[in-house]
C-alpha positions as CSV (number, residue, x, y, z in Angstrom):
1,X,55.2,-156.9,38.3
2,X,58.1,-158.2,35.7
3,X,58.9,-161.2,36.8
4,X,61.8,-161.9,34.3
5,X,65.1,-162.3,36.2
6,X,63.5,-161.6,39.3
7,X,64.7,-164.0,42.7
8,X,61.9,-165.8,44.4
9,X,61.1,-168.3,46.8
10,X,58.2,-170.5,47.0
11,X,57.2,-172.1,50.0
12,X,54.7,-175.2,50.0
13,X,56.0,-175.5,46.4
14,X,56.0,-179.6,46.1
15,X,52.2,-179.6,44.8
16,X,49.5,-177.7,44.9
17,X,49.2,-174.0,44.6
18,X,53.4,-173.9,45.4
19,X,54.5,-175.3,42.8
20,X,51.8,-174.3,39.9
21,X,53.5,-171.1,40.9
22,X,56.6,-171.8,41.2
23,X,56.4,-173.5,37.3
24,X,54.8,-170.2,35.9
25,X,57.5,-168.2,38.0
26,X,59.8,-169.9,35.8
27,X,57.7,-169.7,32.8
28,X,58.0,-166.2,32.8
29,X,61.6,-165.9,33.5
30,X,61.8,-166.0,37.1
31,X,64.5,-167.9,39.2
32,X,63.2,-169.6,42.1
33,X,63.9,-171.4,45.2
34,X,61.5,-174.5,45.5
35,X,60.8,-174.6,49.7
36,X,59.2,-177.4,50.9
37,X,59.2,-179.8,54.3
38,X,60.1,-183.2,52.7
39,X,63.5,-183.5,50.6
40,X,62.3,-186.0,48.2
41,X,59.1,-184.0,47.0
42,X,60.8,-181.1,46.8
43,X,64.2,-181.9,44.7
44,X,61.3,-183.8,42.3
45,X,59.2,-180.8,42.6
46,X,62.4,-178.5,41.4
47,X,63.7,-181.3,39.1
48,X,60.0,-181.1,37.5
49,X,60.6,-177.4,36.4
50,X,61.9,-176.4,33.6
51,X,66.2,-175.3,33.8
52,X,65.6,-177.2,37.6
53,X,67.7,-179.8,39.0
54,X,67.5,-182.6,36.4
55,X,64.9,-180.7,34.3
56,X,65.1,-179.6,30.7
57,X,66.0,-175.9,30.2
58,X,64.1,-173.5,28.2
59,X,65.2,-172.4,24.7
60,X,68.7,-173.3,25.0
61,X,68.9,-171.3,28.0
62,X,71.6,-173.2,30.0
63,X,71.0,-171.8,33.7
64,X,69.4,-173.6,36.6
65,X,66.1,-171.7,37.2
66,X,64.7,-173.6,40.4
67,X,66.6,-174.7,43.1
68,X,65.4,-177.2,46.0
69,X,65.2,-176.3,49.7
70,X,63.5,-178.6,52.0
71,X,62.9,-178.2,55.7
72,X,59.9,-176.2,57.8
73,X,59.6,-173.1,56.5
74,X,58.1,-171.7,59.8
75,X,61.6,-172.8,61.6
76,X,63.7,-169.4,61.3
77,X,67.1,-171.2,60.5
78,X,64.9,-172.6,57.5
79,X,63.4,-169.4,56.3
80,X,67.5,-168.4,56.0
81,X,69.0,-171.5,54.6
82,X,66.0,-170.5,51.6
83,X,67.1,-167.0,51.6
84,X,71.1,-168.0,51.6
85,X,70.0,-170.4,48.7
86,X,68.5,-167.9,46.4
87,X,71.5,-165.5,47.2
88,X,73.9,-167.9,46.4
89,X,72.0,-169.0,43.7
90,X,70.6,-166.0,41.6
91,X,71.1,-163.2,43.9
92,X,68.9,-161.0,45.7
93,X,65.5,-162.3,47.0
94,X,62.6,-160.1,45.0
95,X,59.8,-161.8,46.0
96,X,58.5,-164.3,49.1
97,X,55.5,-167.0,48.2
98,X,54.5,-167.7,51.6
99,X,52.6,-170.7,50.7
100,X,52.8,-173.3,52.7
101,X,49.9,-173.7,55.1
102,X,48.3,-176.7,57.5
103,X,44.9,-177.6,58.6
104,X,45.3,-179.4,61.9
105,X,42.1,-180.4,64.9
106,X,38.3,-179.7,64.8
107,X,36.8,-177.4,67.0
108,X,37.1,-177.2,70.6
109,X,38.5,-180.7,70.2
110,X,41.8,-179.4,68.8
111,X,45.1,-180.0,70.9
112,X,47.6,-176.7,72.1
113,X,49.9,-178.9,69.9
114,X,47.7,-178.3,67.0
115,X,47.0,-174.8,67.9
116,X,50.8,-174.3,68.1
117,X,51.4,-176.3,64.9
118,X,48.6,-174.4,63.0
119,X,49.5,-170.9,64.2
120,X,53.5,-171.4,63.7
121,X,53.0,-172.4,60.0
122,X,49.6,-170.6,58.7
123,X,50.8,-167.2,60.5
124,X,54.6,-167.1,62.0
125,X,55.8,-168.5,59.4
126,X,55.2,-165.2,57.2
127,X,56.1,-163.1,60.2
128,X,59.3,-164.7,60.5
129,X,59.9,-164.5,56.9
130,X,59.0,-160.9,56.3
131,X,61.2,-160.1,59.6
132,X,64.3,-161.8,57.8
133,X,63.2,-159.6,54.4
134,X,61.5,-156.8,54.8
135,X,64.4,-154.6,55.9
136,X,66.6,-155.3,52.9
137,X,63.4,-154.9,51.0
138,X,63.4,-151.3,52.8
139,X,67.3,-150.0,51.9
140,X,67.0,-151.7,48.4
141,X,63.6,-149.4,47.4
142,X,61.8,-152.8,46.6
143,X,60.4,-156.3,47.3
144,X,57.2,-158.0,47.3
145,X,55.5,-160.7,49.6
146,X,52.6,-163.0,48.7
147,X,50.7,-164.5,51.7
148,X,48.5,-167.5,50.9
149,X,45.8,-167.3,53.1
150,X,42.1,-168.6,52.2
151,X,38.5,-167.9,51.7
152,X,38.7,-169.3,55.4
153,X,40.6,-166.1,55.9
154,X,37.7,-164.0,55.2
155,X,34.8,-166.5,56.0
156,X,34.7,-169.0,58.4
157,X,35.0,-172.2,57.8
158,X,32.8,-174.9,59.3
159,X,35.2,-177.9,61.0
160,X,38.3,-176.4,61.6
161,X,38.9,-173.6,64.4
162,X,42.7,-173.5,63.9
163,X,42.6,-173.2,60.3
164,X,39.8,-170.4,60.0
165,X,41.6,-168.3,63.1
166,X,44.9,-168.7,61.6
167,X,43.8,-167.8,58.3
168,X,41.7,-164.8,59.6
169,X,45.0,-163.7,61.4
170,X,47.0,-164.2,58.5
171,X,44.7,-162.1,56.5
172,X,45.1,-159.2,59.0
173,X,49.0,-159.4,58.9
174,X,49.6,-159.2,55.4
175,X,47.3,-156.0,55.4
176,X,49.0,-154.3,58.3
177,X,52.6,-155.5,56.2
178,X,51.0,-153.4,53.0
179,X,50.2,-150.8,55.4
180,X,53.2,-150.2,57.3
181,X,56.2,-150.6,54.6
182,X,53.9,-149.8,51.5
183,X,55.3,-146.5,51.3
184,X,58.6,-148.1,51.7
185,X,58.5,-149.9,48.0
186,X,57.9,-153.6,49.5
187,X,54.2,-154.7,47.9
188,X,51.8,-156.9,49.9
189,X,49.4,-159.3,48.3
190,X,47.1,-161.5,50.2
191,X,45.8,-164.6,48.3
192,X,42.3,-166.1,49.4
193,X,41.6,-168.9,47.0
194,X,37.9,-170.2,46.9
């Protein structure tokens, strides 16, 4: 995919995987919206990226290219304060990082208010954000979401029952998303690192 002037946001994108992407989004001429749950890491985290808030623009190049939303990206009113951001922003959301991701309780030992926790952020959280996308997705002939899942997704990992089962459901959604609106133009990918 060319990523120049594409929209995108970036959950879980105050370290880690998030915001190695979101950087490289930027590198290569994206605009992005920087999601994350804490304010402080994420304006730094957008601030850090080049043509961000407080960062140094590329070549010249005077526009903002990363813009900070905090808050839970598995809360609904989140997921479209991100996608209100980008429109106001750039424009038209092209692509959806859903990144962020939790690893709460160990084995039979885990709480419901870890199960809860683990399932509304490793999987609703990209239902809910494909349910706010997908359709314009649909009438526009394009869009693509990226579901971070895990090598937990596929394997089970030793430890943590809500993460694996999460993960293994997350895996499953994003390849009945690719499935269903394929055709449609919106591309799925599944990310399983490890």
């Amino acid at each position: 995919m060319e990523l120049d002037g594409r929209v995108a946001i970036v959950t879980g994108a105050a370290s880690g995987i998030g915001l190695a992407l979101a950087r490289e989004l930027v590198r290569r001429g994206a605009r992005v919206v920087v999601g994350d749950l804490h304010r402080d890491a994420t304006e730094a985290a957008a601030a850090s990226i080049a043509g961000g808030v407080g960062g140094e623009t590329p070549s010249g190049d005077d526009r903002v290219r990363a813009v900070p939303v905090f808050g839970d990206t598995s809360d609904p009113t989140v997921i479209a304060a991100q996608i209100a951001a980008a429109q106001a922003a750039f424009g038209p959301v092209d692509v959806y990082f859903a990144n962020a991701g939790i690893s709460t309780g160990a084995g039979l030992g885990a709480t419901e208010e870890e199960w809860s926790r683990s399932l509304d952020v490793n999987l609703m959280a990209h239902v809910r954000a494909a349910r706010a996308l997908v359709p314009g997705w649909i009438e526009r002939g394009s869009g693509y979401f990226v579901s971070t899942a895990s090598a937990a997704g596929l394997l089970s990992q030793i430890g943590s029952a809500t993460y694996t089962t999460t993960k293994h459901a997350l895996v499953g959604f994003a390849e009945w998303l690719s499935i269903t609106y394929g055709d449609d133009g919106v591309g799925v990918s599944c990310v399983c690192p490890m």
